[in-house]
N, C-alpha and C positions, 0 to 999 in steps of 0.2 A: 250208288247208295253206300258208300263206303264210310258215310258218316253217321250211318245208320248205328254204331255201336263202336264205342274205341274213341283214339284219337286222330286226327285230320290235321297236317299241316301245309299248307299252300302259300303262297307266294304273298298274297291278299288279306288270306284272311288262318286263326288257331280256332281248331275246337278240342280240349281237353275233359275226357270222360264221357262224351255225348251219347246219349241214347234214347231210347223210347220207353215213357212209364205212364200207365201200364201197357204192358205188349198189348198189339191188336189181334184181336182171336183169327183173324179171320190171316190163310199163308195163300202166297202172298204177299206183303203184304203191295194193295194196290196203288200204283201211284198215277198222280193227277196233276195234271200241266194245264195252266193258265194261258189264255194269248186271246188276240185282241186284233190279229193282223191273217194275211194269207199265210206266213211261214209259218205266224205259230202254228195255225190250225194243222198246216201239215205236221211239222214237229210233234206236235199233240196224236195225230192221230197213226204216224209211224212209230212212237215211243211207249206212248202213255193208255193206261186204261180208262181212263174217260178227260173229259173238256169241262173246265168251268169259263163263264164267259170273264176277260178283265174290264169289265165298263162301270163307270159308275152307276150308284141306282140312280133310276128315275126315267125318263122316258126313253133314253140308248139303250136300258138294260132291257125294256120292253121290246124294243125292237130287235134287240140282240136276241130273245129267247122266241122271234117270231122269222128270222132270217132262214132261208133254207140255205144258204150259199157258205156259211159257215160249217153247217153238217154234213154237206155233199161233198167238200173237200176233204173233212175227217175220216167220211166214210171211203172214198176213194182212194187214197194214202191207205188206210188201214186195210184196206180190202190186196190194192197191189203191197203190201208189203205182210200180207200172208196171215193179217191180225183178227179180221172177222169176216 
C-alpha cells in the first residue's frame, strides 16, 4: 500500500500526489483481492480481508456466488496462514 499516500514510481507505471479522499473511517483500512482462478483464491485468502468474485454478470456470476470450492480454498489458506 505504499501508494496509498505520496508518490510511487516503478519501472511501469508514475503516480504523483496519490491518495484517498475522503479517508475511510474504518483502520485498517481493509483490503480486497479479486480472482477468478485457484491461485487467486489462495492469494486472496493468505493476503487479503475478504474475495470478490472476477466473473462477469449473468449466469457464471450465479454460479460463482453458489460454488463452495472457491470458499473452502479461501477458508483453508487463511486458516493455515494464521488469518481466521
Amino acid at each position: 500500500m505504499d501508494a496509498a499516500f505520496g508518490d510511487v514510481r516503478r519501472p511501469y507505471h508514475q503516480l504523483t500526489g496519490a491518495g484517498i479522499a475522503p479517508l475511510p473511517v474504518q483502520r485498517p483500512i481493509p483490503l480486497r483481492i479479486g480472482a477468478a482462478a485457484a491461485r487467486g483464491y489462495a492469494r486472496a485468502g493468505r493476503l487479503a480481508d475478504g474475495w470478490f468474485p472476477m466473473v462477469a454478470p449473468g449466469p457464471a456470476l450465479d454460479e460463482a456466488r453458489t460454488v463452495d470450492d472457491h470458499l473452502s480454498v479461501l477458508e483453508s489458506v487463511a486458516a493455515g496462514a494464521g488469518l481466521r
